[in-house]
C-alpha positions as CSV (number, residue, x, y, z in Angstrom):
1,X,0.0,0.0,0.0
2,X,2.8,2.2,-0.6
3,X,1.8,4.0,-3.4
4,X,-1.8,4.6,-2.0
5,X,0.1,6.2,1.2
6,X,2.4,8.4,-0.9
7,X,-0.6,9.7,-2.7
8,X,-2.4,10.4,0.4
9,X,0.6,12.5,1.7
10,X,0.8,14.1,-1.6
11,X,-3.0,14.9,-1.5
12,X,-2.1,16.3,2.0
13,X,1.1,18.1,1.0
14,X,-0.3,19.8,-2.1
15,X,-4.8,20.4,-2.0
16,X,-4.6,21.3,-5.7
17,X,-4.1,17.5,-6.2
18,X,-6.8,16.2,-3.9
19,X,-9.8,16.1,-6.5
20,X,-7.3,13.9,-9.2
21,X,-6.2,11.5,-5.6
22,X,-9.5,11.5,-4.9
23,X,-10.7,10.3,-8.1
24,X,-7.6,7.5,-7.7
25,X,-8.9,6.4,-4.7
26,X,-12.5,6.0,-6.3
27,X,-11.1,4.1,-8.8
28,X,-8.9,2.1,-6.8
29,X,-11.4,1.2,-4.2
30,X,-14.2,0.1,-7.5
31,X,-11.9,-2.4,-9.5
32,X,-9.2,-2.7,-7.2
33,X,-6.7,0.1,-8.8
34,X,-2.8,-0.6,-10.0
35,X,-2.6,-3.3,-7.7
36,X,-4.3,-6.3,-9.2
């Protein structure tokens, strides 16, 4: 879950990219994202 944490902090570091991590996290949580 690396990558899902580093965009989290990202997200946190930088709120101009929240709505695009947002939408990663939407997608990751409906078909199961980069990881499978």
């Amino acid at each position: 879950m690396y990558l899902l944490d580093t965009n989290v902090i990202s997200a946190v570091r930088r709120p101009d990219r929240a709505p695009q991590v947002a939408a990663w996290l939407g997608s990751f949580a409906g078909g199961g994202g980069i990881l499978r």
